[in-house]
C-alpha positions, 0 to 999 in steps of 0.5 A: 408168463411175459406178455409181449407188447408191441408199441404202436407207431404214431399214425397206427395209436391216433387210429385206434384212438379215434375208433374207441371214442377219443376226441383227438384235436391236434394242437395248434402251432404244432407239427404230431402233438395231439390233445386226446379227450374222453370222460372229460379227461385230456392228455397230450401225445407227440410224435416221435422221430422213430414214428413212435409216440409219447406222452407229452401231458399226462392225462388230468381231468379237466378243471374248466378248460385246463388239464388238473393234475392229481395230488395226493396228499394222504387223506384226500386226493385233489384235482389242481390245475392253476387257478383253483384246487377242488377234492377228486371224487369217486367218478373223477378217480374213475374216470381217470383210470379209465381214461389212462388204461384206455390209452395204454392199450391204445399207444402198445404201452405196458399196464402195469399191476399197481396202476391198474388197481387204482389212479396213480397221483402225480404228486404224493404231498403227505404233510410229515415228509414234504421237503424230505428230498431237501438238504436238512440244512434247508428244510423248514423247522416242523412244529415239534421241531421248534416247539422242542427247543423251546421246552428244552431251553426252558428245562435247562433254563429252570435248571440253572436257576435251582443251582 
């Protein structure tokens, strides 16, 4: 069973965000983008030439004064923005989540199942696979890769000197 979701228009979101504890400070030297903020998480949001609304920064607790994006790099999560790179506890991921369903349902956006179980990463940086998406041509050679060739080249070395 769908349930439909009507999208809110622009002047309709801030409203409802403004009711359920969002700060919304609108962005300087801009005409309909907004800074939103609650949990000490902040995103972006911008008017669209339909009178609807996007995300313009995705939502990132704050780091300092800066919006930090989530990394996830497989054993741990991380909250980086420009200057410095620090773990994400329990509360950070929290109030991420939070932050992020509140906004859905504010804006009319679909909350999505795999979402709603947990903070979803901007980024996935898992040592094993990182430049996977790169010609291998271009990749960088991986430890076990270099350290391959050089047992190899050893074993056919000592091979031809028993010859």
């Amino acid at each position: 069973m769908s349930k439909e979701i009507e999208a809110r228009g622009y002047d309709e979101a801030l409203n409802w965000l403004r009711e359920h504890g969002f700060d919304v400070t609108e962005a300087p030297g801009t005409n309909g983008r907004v800074f939103l903020r609650k949990y000490n998480v902040s995103a972006a949001i911008q008017k669209t030439p339909e009178d609807g609304v996007k995300i313009f920064a995705y939502p990132g607790y704050l780091v300092g004064s800066e919006i930090s994006k989530l990394v996830n790099r497989g054993y741990q999560q991380f909250l980086k923005n420009s200057k410095t790179e620090i773990p994400a506890t329990a509360d950070h991921l929290k109030a991420l989540q939070s932050f992020a369903e509140e906004l859905k349902v504010g804006l009319g956006l679909p909350s999505l199942y795999n979402e709603s179980l947990g903070t979803v990463s901007e980024s996935y940086q898992y040592d094993r696979i990182e430049d996977r998406d790169k010609a291998p041509v271009d990749r960088p050679k991986r430890p076990w890769e270099v350290a391959g060739k050089a047992v190899a080249n050893k074993a056919v070395a000592a091979k031809k000197g028993r010859a």
